[in-house]
Each structure stands twice: as C-alpha cells, then as structure tokens.
N, C-alpha and C positions, 0 to 999 in steps of 0.2 A: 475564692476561685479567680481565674486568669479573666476571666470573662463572665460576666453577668448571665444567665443562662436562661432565666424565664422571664424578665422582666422587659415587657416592651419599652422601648426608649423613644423619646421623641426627639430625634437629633437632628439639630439644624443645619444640615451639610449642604453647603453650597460652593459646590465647584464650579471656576470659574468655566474649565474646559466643558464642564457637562452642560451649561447650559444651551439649551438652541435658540439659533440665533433665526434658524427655517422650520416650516416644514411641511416644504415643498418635495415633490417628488425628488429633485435632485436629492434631497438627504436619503433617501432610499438606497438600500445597496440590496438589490432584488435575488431571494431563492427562488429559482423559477422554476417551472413542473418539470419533474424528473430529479430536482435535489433531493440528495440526500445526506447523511451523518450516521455512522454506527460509532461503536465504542473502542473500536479494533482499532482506527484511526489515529494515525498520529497527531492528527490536529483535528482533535473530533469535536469543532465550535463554529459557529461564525461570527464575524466581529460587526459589529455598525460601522459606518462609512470616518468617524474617526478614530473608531481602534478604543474608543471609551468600555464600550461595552461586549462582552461575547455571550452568546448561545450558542447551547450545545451540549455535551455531558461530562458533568463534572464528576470524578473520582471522588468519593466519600471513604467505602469500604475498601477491603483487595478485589472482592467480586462485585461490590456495589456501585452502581453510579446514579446520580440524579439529572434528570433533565432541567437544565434552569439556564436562568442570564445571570452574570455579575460584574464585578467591576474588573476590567481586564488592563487596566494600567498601575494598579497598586498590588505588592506582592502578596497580600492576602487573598487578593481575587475572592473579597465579600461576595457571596450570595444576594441579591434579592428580592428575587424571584424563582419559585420553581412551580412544574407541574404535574400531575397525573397524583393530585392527591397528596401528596409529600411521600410518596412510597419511591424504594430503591429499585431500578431493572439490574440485572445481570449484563454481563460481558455479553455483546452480540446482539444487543438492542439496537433497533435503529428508528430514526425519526426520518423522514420522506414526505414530497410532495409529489403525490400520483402522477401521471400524465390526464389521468382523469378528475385532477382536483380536489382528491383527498389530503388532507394534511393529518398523519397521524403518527404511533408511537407505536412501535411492536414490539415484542418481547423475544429473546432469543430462536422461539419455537414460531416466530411468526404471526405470534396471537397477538389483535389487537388490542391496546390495554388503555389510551386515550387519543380521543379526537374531538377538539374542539371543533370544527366546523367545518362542511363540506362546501363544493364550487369555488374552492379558492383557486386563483388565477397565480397567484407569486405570494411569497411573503417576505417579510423587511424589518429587519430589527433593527430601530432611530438610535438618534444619537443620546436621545430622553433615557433610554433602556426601554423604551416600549419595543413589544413583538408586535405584529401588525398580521393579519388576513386578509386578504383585499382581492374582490371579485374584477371581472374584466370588464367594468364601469369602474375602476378606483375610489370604488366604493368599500370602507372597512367593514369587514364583516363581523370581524374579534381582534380585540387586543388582550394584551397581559393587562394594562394597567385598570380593566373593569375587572380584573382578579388579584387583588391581592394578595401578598403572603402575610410575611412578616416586617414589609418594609416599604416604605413608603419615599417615591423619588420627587424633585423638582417637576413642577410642573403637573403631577400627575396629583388629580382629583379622585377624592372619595363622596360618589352620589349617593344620595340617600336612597333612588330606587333604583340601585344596580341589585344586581346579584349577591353580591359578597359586599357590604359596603362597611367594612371591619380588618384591622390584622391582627393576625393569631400569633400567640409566642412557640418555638419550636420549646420541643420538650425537654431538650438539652442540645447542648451547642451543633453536636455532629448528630445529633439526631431529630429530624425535619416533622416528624408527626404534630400532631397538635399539643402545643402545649396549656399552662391552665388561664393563662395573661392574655384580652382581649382588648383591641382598641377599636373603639369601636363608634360609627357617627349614627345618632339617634335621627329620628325624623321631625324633633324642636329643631335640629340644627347644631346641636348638643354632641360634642366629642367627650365621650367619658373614658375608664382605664376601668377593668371589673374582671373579677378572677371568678373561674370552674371550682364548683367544689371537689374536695378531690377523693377519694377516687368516683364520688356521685357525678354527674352527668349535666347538674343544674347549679345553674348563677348565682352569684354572692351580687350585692346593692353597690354602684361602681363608691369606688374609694378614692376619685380622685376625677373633674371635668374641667371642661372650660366651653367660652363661647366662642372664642375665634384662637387659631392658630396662627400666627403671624413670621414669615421668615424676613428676615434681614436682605435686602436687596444693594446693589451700586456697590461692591467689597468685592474685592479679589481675595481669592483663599486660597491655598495650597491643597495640593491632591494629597492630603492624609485626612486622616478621619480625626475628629474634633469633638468630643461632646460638650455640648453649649451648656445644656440642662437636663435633669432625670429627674423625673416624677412619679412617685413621690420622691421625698431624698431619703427616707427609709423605710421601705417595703415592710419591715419586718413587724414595726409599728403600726402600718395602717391597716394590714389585710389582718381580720380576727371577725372569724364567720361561728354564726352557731353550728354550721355543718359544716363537714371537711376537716382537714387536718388544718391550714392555714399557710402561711409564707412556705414553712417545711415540713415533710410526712409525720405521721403520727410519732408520739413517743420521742421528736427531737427539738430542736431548739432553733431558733435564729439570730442570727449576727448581722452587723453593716456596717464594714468599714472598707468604702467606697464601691464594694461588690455584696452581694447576699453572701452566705456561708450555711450552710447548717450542721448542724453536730448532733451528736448524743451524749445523753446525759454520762457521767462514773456508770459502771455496771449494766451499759446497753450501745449496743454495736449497730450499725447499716443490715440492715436486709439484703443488702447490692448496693457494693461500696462505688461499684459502677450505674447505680442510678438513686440518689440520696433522696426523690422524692417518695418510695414506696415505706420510708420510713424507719425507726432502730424497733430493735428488739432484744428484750428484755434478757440478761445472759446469766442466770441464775434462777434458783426454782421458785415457784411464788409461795406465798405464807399459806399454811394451813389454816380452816376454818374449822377446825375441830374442836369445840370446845374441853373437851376430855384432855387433849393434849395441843394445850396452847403452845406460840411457837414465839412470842414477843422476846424471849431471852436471843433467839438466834437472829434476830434485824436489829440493824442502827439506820438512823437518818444521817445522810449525809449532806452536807450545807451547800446551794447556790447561789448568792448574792446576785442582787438585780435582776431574779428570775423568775417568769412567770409560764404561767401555761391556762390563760384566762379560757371562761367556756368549758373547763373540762371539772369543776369544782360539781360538786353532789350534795353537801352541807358547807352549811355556813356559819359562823360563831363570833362573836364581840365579844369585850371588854375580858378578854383572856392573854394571858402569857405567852411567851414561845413553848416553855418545857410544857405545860399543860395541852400548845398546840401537837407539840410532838408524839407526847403519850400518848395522846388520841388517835393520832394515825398510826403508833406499831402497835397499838391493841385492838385493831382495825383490821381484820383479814381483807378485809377490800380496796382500803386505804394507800395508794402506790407512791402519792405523793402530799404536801402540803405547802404552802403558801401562809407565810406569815406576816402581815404588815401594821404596823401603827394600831397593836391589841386586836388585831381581825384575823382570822385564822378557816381558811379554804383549805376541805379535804378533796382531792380530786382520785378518781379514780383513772386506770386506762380502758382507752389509749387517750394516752394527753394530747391537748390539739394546741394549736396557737400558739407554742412556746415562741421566747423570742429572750434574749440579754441583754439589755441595754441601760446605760445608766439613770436612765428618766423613770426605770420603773418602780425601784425603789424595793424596800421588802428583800423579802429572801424565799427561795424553796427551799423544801428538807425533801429530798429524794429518800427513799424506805429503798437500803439496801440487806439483803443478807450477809451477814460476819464472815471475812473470810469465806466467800461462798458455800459456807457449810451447806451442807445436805441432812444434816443431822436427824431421825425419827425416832419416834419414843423407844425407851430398853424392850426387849421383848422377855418376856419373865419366864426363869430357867424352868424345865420338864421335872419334874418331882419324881420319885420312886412309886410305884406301884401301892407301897403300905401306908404311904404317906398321901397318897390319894386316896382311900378309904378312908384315913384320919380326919381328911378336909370333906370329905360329904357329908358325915356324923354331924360334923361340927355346923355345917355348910346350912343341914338339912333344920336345926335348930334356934339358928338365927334367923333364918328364913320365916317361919314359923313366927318369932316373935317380931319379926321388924314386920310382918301383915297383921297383927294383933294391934301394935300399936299407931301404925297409919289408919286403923279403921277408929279407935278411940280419938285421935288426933281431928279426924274429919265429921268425925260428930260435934266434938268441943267448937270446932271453927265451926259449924253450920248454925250455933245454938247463939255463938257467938256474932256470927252478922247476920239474924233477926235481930239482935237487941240492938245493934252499932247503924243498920241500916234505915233508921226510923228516921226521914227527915224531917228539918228543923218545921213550928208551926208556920212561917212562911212560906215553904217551899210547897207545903201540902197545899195549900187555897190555891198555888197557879196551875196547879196541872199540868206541868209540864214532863214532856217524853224525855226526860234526861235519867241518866246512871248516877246514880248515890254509889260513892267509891270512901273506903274506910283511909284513912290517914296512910295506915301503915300497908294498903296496897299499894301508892301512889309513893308512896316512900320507896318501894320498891320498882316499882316501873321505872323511875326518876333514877332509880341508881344510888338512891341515899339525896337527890336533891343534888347531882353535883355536875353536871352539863347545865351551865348557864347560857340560856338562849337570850335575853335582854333587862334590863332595871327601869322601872320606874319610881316616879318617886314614892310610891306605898305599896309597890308588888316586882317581886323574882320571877322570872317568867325560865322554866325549866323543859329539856325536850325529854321525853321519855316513851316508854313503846310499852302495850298492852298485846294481851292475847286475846283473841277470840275464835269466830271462823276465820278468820286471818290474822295475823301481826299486824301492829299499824301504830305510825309513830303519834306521837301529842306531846302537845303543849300545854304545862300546868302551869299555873300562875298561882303566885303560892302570895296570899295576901298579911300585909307587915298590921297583924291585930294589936299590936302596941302603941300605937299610934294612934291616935282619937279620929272616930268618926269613920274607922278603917271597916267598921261590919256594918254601917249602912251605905260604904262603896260598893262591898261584897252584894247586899243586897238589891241597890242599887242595878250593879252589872247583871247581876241572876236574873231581875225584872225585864231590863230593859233584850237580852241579846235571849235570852232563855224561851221568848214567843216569836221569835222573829227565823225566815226560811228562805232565803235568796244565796244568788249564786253571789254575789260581790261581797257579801259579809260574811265573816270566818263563823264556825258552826260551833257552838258550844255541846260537847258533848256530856257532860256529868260533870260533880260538886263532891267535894267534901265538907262536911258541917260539923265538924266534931269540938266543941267545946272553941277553945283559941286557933284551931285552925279550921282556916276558910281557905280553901279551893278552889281553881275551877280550872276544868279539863277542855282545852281546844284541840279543834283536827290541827294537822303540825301544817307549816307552810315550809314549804324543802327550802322556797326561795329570796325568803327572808324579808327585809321592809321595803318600801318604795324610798325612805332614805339612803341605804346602802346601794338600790339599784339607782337611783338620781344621781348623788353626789362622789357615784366612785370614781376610781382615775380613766376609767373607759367609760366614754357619751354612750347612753345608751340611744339605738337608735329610734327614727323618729315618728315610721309607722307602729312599733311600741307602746311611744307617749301618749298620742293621738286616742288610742286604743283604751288604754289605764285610763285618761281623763273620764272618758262616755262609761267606763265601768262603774267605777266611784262617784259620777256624778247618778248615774241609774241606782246606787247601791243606797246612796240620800235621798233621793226619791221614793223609794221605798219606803225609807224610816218615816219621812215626812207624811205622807200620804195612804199608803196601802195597809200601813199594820194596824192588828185589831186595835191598838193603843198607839197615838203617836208619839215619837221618840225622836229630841234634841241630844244630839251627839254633844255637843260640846267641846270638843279636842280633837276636829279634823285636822291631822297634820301626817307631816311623809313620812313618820316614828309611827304613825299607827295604822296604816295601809301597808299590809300584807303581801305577798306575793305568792303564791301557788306553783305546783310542779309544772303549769303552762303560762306562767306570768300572768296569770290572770288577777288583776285586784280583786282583795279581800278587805273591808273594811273591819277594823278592829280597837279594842281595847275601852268599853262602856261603862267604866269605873265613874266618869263625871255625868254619864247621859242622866237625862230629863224626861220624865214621862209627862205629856198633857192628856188629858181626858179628852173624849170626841169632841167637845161643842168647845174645847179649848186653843187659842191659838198664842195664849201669850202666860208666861209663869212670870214670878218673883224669884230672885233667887240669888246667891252670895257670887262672885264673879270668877268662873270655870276656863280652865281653857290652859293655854300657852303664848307667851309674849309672842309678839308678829305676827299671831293668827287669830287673836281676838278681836270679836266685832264693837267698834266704840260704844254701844249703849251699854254693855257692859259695866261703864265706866259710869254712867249717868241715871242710877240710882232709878234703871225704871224696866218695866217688864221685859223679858226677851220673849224672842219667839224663833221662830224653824230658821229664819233669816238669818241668824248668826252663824250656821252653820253654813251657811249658802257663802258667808264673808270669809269665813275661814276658804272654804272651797276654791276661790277666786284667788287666792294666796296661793294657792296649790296647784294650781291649775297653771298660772306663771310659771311656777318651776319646774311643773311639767311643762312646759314649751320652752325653756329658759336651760335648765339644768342649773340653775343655780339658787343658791338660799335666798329666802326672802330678803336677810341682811347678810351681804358678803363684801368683804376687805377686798380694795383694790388698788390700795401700795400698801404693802408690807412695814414699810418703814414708818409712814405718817399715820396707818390704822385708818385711813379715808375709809369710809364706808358708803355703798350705797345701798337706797331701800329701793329692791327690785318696784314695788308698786308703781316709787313715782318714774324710772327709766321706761317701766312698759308707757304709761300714758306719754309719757316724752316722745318717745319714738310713735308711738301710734298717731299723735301731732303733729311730726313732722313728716308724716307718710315713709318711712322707714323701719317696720317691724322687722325687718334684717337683721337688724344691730342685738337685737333679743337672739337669734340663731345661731350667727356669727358665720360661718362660715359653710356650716353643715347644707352638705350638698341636697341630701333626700329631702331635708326641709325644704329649702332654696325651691327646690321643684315642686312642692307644696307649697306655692308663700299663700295663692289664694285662701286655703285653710287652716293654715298658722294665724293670718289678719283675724277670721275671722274668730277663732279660739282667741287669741286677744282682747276681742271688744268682749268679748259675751264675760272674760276673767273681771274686765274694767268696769262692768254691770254689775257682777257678783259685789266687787270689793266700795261700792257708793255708800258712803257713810250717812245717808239717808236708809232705814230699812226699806221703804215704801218702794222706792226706786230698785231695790234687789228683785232681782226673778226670784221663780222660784225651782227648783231643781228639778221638777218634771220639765219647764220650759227651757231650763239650760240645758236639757239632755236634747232638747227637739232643736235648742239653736247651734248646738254641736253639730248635729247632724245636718243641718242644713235645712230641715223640715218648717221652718217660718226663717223670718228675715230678721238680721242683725241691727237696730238701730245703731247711728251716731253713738257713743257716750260720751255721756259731759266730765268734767273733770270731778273724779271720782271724791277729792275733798271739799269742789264748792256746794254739793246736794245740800 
C-alpha cells in the first residue's frame, strides 16, 4: 500500500517554520463572536497567524466533510487533528461562535452534533496547530492539543491525567473512525504501542514501549515530511494475539516491505476489497464430513513457503514428515490448513489468525484447496423397474434376517470374550484403583492401528487416539517398549506411582492394558502438547503464562511430595514432560522413573534416574535421595521458565560456546541485573520485581547441598510472595 494505514508512526518532524518562537496573545489571529464557517464556502478554513496551519472543513467524501486542522503549507494538507468523534457532516454544516458564547458544530438541519465548551469569548488557532477557547479573562478553557487524534505535534504534551491521554490509528487512510493501533502514555510514565483485538472490543499486552521520547532539537529541516523511525520495523511479526485476527483480518496473510500489505491466501478472496481488515473468504465449497462419502480424492494442498498463521493450530504433532503432515490434514474434514517445520506439523483450523510471510519464519503452510474447484457429490444410484424391486425385497428381506442372527452370535462371543481378557494382572487387583481395563485390540483400534505418533521416549510410543463413550474424547496411550529389560517394572512402576494420585496439575491416568507383552496405559489427551514445544518455539511465549505454568507444576510437586496417600519422587522433572491442556494449564507427566517412599520414609537407595542437566548431584554420590532432587530438577525449569531458553544453549554457532543457563542466572542475580535473563521482553520488564524474585527462589531449588533445598510446598508460598525470599548463596559453594 501507498501508505501505511493502521499503524501509528512515531515521526520526528520538526519543522523549522512550525516552531513557536511565542505564545503571546500577539500569535493569536482571533474568531470572535458571531464567526462563522460552513461547507458551502469557498474558503471554508481558517489559517494561524503564519499560514502554517488551517481549520475548518476539509473535503474527504463528494458529500462528506471533516472538521479538523492540518498542515496548510504542503500539498497534502496532512490532517492532524479532527473533531466531533471522527464522523463525516454533510454539505451545509457549519461551525460558529454565538454571540452568546457558544462554540459549536451543526449539521445541515441545524441539529447540534458537537460542542466542546461554552462562555467562550474568541477562539484562535496558534501557530503550534493548537485550537484554543478562551473566556473574557484569557483564560483557556479547551484546546485541541488535551485531545488527540492520531497525531502528535511539536510542543504539544500527552498528560497522563487528561482526558484522552492516547492516539488512535484511523481505520484506514480516508477513513477517520477508530482504528485497531493505540499509542498510548500509561500512568509509570510509560509510552507503549498496543493493538484492539479485532473485531472484539478488548486490548492485546502492548508490543512495543519506551521510557522517554526524545526529539532532535537546533536543525533546520525542510517542510516535507520525513520519517526518522517506525516502530516496530515489522508489524506483521510483532502483533500475534490469542484473540482477534492479528496484523490482518481473518483467513489472510501479512507482508512488510516498508508498508504492511495483506493478502489471501490461492483459493480466498477480500470480503471488501475496499476494506482488507474484515478479512478473505474462503471461494470454494468446504470438505464434507461424511464418513459414508469421503471427499479427500477431491482436495490438494497447496504449498506456502515462509508461512505461517500461529494461534490458530488445534493439534499438534513431532517427529513426523511433510506427506504424513499433509495426509492428515485432507483426511481431516476440519482441517483448513497445515504448517510444517523441522518434523513439527500444526493442524489449524478457520478462520486463521495471525498470518504473516516472512523470511525469518521458516517452515511452510499447505493450504487444503478443492481440485479445480469441483463441486463434485457422490453418484446417486439409478431408479430400478418396478419387478426388479420386488426382486431386491426378497432378497433384501433374507439377508436382513441373517446379518441380525449373526450380530447377536458375534455379541455373545465378544461378551464371553472380555470376561476372560478383562481380569487384571495380580498387581493391579491389590491397588484398587478406579481405572478401565481396555483389551489390546480395543486400543488398537482407538489408536488407529497405533499410527498417530504423539511423542518417543526412550522405552515408550506415546500415541493419540479417541474412545467412545457418553461422549467422544480423545487419549493418549503410551504403548510401552516390553523388550527391553526392566520395561514391565516401569510399566508397573507408573501404574503405582500416577494410578492413586488426583490433582489438577498432573495428567490423569485413565485405564491399562495388561495382556501378556503388551503394557498400556491410557491418558486424557493434552490438545496443547509439552511445555518444551511451548518454551522453545520460535514465538516467546508470553510472560504472565510462565509465571503461571511455574506455581502449577511447582503446586503439582507438592502434591506428590506431601499430600498423597504414598509419597512419590518424580524423578524426571523436565519441559518433555510437563504437559499442556486445552487452557495451557500445566500437567505434570510421564511416572515411568517415579519412586514410591513409605510414610515414615524420607530418603530411598536407588540406580541414578533422571536426565542430564536436570539431575540433582547426589545422584552421582552413591547415597540416598530423597523429594529434594525433584525440587533440583524444578529450579532448572523454573530458569527456563523465566528464561525461554535450555538449560544448555549454543551461543555462537560457529565456535559451539555453550552456556549453562544455572550459572548466567546466579551471574546476573550478582550483579543486580536479572534483565539480561528477559532480554528485552517488555511485560516482563514491567514485572522485573517478580522475575528477581522467581530467580532466587530457582537459585535455592538448584544448591547442591540438599539441606539448603526448599521444599515445594515452601517454593509454591515463595512464588507467591506468601513469606520472604532470602539472599542465595552461590548455588555450587553449599
């Protein structure tokens, strides 16, 4: 586009002519009572005393005009100000100052539509572009500049307790209403930039602030317009809201090459090619979900490189293919689009939000188009003769007959059949537990044949699959590797350890299978995959999120620790095994290495469990553990929850430098600089008081003294602020 449309700009224009030099009544060029201005007018404005600026009504539509000031020495005659709401009057409007002091705006029919303030004495529009009211004390009563639009002049201040202390982006160039771009000054002191979701009503977290605005002073500049800087430098990149469509309306894409753009995708056009934010839509019929008559022969995906449409995915999938990603979305009636990158594969459905195209994002979509927009529906099957329908009853009436003879023999055999299959193992019986005993080959089927791979460990498949009951509902089986030594006292292991346990932050075991070599076990599905995928993807997630995840998972160890009828050492707290849920809520998962203690027990023996970088050093020192190792783990995790980065992460490519997140948080929390841990992240930044203190309570967790370790009820209460944070000492001299 010719022109940047919704994006507020912060441009540093300093004309030399604009600046005032007074502002002394002399700069006054006074409307005094009885002025007026309609639209009928050949010269329907008034100008300031050096011809810099006019008011008055400006031509937008053929019947439309705007009340406003602009720049009246350059041929564009910029707008930067207007009034009465950003709405249009008609031909025959006019603006007046009573003899009795009214200052107001009427509409052809004489109705009035705005008045900022009565007892005005004159009014005077400076050479600043301020309009000015001003009573017979020359006293002001109202200016434009305590109202902003969309534009912000020399000289003129945005107070934190005016009125309007913000400007709003128009919604497009020639059209003045509110657009979704806010700048806006908080009451820190704090200028941030933060976008309307759209077409909702409410704020996205700003994407972009600072602490001072600083213009360039003692420079001559020419009377053209200049832009010094634009913030961000691509919109399209920073703005990605879990509500709203995003930079551009639903269903389309973004671009930035030195302006926004937005488009649609092959095979979806504009809603209103004359307004691109209400989004494309879709120009061909959508896929039937009829199983009877599938439609996957009539869609292809079609490829876009560097393309994404983040927020709008529904499932999520690793260590998979393209074609395998593909297949899965055209055999997907609901399936619109997919996202492929580096073996990760996002099915998203519409309407897409967030798209954007850009070479930083790497990956590809496959858009689910229809073949040559066929229309195509199943054959409808030819009318028979009359004799030949007689023939087909007979015949009709006898198969009938025996395909109900033999469903009812078939439903006996399977009934007879799981009594015998459903007897679980003698373990299972001694726990008591409210779980479903499921036979191999139901689970076989649920699963698909076992062939939606949801994650690998290294001695269990973890597959998604969907069961029937009073409702549908999907799961997660984990289908355990019995050739492998010591793999069915994992199995049993997990069945002990998650199989008594009932909280909201650990994923729920619902049913086992036991059948000879194959071991089982059925979890509720988590739609939103690990806290590794949500940590380390190419989008930070944000930071009231993290904050949130840490107190879940530290409450969900707590639990294990403390509350359960049996206490249980996780052993392999890490961001592969923290779960996500349909509301991003942590689930703690995956009990293959957990540890049972007896009540009066606080410390076992035991072979050395875990994962490198997350393991606690005794461990390694040939002596009892106890709950505290999971607390060590925790404090690893806990960093990268406030970090976003792996406990060990490369930071040149070429030389393989590595650093170990542990020792950079103690660094920085030494040198009074937890910032450098954030980086730049704004919502943090305005948190840092509770980032520091999530830091020391991480620096506590990970002391290589156990003794010195909280313990996870007391890290939940130092999270929250509920007792006080000491000092920590460096976490390798304990």
């Amino acid at each position: 586009m010719a022109i940047e449309q919704h994006l507020v700009r912060v441009l540093l224009l300093v004309l030399l002519s604009l600046l005032p030099s007074t502002t002394n009544a002399e700069n006054y060029r006074n409307m005094s009572l009885g002025f007026s201005l309609t639209t009928q007018q050949n010269n329907s404005w008034w100008t300031s005393p050096s011809g810099d600026f006019a008011f008055g009504f400006q031509q937008i539509e053929k019947d439309g005009f705007l009340l406003a000031i602009w720049f009246n020495k350059i041929a564009e005659r910029s707008i930067v100000w207007y009034a009465n709401g950003q709405k249009l009057v008609g031909k025959g409007s006019k603006v007046e100052l009573t003899s009795d002091g009214q200052f107001w705006l009427k509409d052809p029919n004489g109705q009035q539509i705005w008045n900022p303030n009565n007892e005005v004495a004159h009014v005077a529009l400076l050479d600043t572009g301020n309009l000015v009211l001003v009573n017979q004390r020359s006293v002001i009563k109202w200016q434009s500049f305590d109202h902003p639009t969309d534009t912000i002049l020399p000289g003129q201040i945005l107070l934190e307790e005016s009125d309007s202390p913000r400007l709003v982006s128009r919604y497009l160039e020639n059209n003045f209403t509110s657009g979704r771009f806010h700048f806006h000054l908080r009451r820190d002191g704090n200028l941030v930039l933060y976008t309307q979701h759209f077409p909702l009503d409410s704020n996205n977290s700003p994407y972009w602030s600072t602490q001072a605005l600083c213009l360039s002073q003692g420079e001559r500049w020419s009377k053209n317009w200049t832009v010094s800087s634009i913030t961000p430098s691509n919109i399209c990149l920073r703005i990605t809201g879990d509500q709203g469509s995003g930079a551009c309306g639903f269903n389309s894409y973004c671009t930035h090459d030195e302006a926004k753009e937005c488009h649609c995708p092959n095979g979806y056009s504009f809603i209103d090619p004359n307004d691109v934010m209400k989004g494309c839509k879709q120009d061909f019929a959508s896929q039937g979900c009829d199983e009877a008559f599938p439609e996957t022969h009539l869609f292809d995906m079609y490829e876009m490189q560097n393309t994404e449409w983040p927020k709008s995915e529904y499932e999520y999938y690793q260590s998979v293919d393209e074609y395998w990603c593909r297949q899965n979305c055209l055999e997907d009636c609901f399936c619109a689009a997919a996202t492929f990158k580096g073996g990760e594969c996002w099915k998203m459905k519409q309407p897409l939000s967030n798209g954007r195209l850009d070479s930083s994002v790497g990956g590809k979509t496959l858009i689910k188009m229809r073949k040559n927009n066929s229309t195509l529906k199943p054959d409808i099957l030819p009318i028979k003769s009359h004799s030949s329908n007689s023939k087909l009853i007979i015949i009709g009436s006898v198969l009938l007959s025996t395909w109900v003879l033999l469903n009812l023999i078939l439903a006996c055999l399977a009934a007879f059949r799981n009594s015998k299959v459903r007897k679980p193992s003698q373990f299972i019986i001694g726990m008591s537990m409210n779980l479903t005993s499921y036979t191999h080959e139901e689970l076989s089927k649920a699963t698909n044949g076992f062939r939606q791979v949801l994650g690998h460990g290294a001695f269990a498949t973890v597959y998604k699959g969907k069961i029937s009951g009073v409702e549908e509902k999907f799961i997660a089986v984990k289908k355990i590797d019995t050739k492998l030594s010591g793999r069915d006292e994992e199995f049993k292991a997990e069945m002990n350890a998650i199989g008594q346990t009932n909280h909201r932050n650990l994923v729920q075991l619902i049913g086992f299978c036991d059948e000879g070599e194959h071991k089982l076990l059925v979890y509720e599905f988590m739609s939103n995959g690990s806290l590794a995928n949500f940590l380390f993807g190419a989008q930070r997630p944000r930071w009231y999120q993290r904050k949130e995840m840490a107190l879940e998972i530290a409450r969900g160890l707590s639990y294990l620790h403390d509350e359960c009828r049996t206490r249980i050492i996780h052993c392999d707290i890490k961001p592969q095994n923290i779960l996500l849920d349909h509301d991003y809520t942590a689930r703690i998962s995956d009990f293959g290495l957990a540890k049972l203690l007896k009540l009066d027990q606080t410390r076992t023996a035991t072979a050395v469990r875990g994962t490198k970088g997350y393991v606690a050093p005794e461990w390694f020192r040939n002596i009892p553990v106890s709950v505290k190792v999971d607390v060590y783990s925790y404090g690893i995790l806990l960093l990268e929850l406030i970090s976003c980065k792996n406990n060990f992460h490369v930071v040149n490519a070429e030389s393989d430098d590595l650093i170990i997140l542990a020792d950079l948080a103690y660094d920085s929390f030494k040198d009074g600089d937890v910032r450098a841990l954030v980086e730049d992240e704004v919502e943090a930044l305005d948190d840092i008081k509770k980032v520091e203190r999530y830091v020391m309570t991480a620096l506590w967790c990970i002391q290589e003294d156990p003794s010195l370790r909280p313990t996870m009820k007391k890290v939940s209460l130092m999270l929250q602020g509920s007792v006080d944070v000491p000092i920590p000492p460096d976490p390798t001299s304990s």
